[in-house]
C-alpha positions as CSV (number, residue, x, y, z in Angstrom):
1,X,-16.7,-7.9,3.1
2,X,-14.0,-5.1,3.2
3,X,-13.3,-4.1,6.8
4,X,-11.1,-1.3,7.7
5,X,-9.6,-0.6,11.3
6,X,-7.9,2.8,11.4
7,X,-6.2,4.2,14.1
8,X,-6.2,8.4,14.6
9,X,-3.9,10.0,16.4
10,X,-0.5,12.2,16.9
11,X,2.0,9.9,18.4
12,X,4.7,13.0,19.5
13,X,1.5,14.6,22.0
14,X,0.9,12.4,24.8
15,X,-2.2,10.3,25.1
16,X,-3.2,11.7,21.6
17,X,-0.9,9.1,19.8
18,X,-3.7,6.6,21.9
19,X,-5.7,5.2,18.5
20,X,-2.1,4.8,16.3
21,X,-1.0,3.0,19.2
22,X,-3.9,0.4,19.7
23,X,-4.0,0.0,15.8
24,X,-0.4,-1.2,16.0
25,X,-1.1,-3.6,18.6
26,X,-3.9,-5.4,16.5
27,X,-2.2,-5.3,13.3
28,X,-0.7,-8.3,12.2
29,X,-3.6,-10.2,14.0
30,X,-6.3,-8.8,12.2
31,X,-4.1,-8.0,8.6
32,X,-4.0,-11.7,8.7
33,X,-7.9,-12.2,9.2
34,X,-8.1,-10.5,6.1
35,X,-8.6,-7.2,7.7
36,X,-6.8,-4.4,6.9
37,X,-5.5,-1.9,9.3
38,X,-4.4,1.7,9.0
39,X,-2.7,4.3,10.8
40,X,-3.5,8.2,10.5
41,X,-2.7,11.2,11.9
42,X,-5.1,13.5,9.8
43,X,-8.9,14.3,10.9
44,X,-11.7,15.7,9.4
45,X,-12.5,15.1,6.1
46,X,-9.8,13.9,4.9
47,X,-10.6,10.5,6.5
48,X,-13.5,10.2,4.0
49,X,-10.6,9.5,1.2
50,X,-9.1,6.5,3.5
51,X,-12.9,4.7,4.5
52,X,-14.0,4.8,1.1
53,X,-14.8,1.8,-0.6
54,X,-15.3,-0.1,3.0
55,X,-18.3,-1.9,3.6
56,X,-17.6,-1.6,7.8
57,X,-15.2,0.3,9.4
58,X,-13.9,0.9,12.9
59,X,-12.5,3.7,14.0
60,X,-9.6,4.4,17.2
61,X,-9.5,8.0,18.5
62,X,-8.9,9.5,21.6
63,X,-11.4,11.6,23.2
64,X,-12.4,13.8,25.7
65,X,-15.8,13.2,27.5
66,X,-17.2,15.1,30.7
67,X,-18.2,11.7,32.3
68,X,-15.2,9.3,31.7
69,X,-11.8,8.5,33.6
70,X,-8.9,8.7,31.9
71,X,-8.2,5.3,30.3
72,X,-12.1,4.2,30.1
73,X,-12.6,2.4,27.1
74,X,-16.2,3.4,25.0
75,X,-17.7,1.6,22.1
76,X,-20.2,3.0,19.9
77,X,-21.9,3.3,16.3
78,X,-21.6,6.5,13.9
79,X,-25.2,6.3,14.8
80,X,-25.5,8.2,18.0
81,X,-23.5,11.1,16.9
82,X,-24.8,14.0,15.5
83,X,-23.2,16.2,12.4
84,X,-22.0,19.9,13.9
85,X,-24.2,22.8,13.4
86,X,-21.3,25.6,12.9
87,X,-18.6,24.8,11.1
88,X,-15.1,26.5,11.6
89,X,-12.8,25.4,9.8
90,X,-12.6,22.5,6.8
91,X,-9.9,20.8,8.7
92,X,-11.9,20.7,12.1
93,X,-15.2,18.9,10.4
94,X,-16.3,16.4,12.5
95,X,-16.6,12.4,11.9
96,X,-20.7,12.6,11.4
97,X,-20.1,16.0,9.0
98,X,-17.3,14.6,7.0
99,X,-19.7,11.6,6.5
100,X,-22.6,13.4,5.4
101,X,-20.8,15.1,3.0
102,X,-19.4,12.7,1.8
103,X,-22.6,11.3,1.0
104,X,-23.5,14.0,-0.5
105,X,-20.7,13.8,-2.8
106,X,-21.5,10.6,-3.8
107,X,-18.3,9.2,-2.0
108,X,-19.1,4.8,-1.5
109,X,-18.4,5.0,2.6
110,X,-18.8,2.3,5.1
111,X,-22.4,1.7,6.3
112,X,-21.8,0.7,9.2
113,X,-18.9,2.5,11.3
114,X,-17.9,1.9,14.9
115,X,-15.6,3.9,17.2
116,X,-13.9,3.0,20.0
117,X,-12.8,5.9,22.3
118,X,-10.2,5.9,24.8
119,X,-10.5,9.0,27.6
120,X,-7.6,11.0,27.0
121,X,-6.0,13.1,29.8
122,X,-3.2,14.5,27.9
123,X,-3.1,15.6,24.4
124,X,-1.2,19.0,24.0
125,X,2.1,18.1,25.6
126,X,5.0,16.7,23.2
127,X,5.9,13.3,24.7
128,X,6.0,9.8,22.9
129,X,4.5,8.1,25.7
130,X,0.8,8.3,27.1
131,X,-0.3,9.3,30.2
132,X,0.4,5.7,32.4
133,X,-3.8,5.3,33.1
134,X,-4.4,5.8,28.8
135,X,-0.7,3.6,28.4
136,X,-2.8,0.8,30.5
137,X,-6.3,0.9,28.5
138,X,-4.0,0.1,25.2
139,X,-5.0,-3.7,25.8
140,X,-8.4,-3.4,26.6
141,X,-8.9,-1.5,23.8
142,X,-7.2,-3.9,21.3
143,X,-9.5,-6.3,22.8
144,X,-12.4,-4.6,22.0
145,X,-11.4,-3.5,18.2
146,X,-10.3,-7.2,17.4
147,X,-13.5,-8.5,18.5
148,X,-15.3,-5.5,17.3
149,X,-13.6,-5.6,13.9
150,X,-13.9,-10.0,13.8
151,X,-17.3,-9.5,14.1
152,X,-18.0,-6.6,11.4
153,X,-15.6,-8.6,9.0
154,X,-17.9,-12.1,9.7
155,X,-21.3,-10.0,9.7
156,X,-23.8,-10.7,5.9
């Protein structure tokens, strides 16, 4: 079973740096599970190149909901989102678009993908640091992507 964790984000704006920073927390734990985990700062689909080949993945991102506290912690499947209906850009695809076409090119990506969120406050100023409530959901979150990856990895 190949599991990958990887963790998304710009580390020099704020609270965006919030998915690198939880993958480095997890790292040596879960690399020595047999799991291996990544860092990135790219989006779109350009991820497609780094989950293929994975049979489950989880995914660390920041995020912006209308219904979430900065520092809330959210777990959920690829499953419940939908692809975009207007595309701008190629480098501002969306996780469910990038996956669908990468499907459609054939690409061998993970079947089952999770990602956990983490409510951003922050993400356009320059700053090394998050925002202290997304600094304090760094250990939940770890939490929830070493028990979320442990049990992708021991999954049949």
């Amino acid at each position: 079973m190949r599991v990958i964790v990887l963790g998304i984000g710009n580390t020099i704006l704020t609270d965006d740096g919030i998915g690198v920073y939880v993958a480095r927390k997890v790292k040596n734990q879960l690399n020595s599970m047999g799991i291996e985990v990544l860092e990135s700062n790219i989006a779109g689909f350009a991820l497609i190149e780094l989950l293929a080949g994975y049979d489950r993945a989880v995914i660390i991102d920041g995020a912006r909901f209308r219904r979430h506290e900065p520092g809330d912690v959210i777990l959920s499947d690829c499953k419940h989102f939908q692809p975009t209906l207007h595309l701008i850009a190629g480098h501002e695809i969306d996780l469910p678009t990038a996956l669908s076409l990468g499907q459609i090119l054939g690409v061998i990506i993970p079947r089952e993908i999770f990602v956990i969120a983490i409510q951003v406050l922050d993400y356009v100023t320059f700053g090394e640091q998050c925002t202290p409530a997304v600094e304090r959901a760094i250990a939940p979150a770890a939490q929830l992507t070493v028990e979320t990856a442990t049990k992708a990895f021991n999954s049949t």
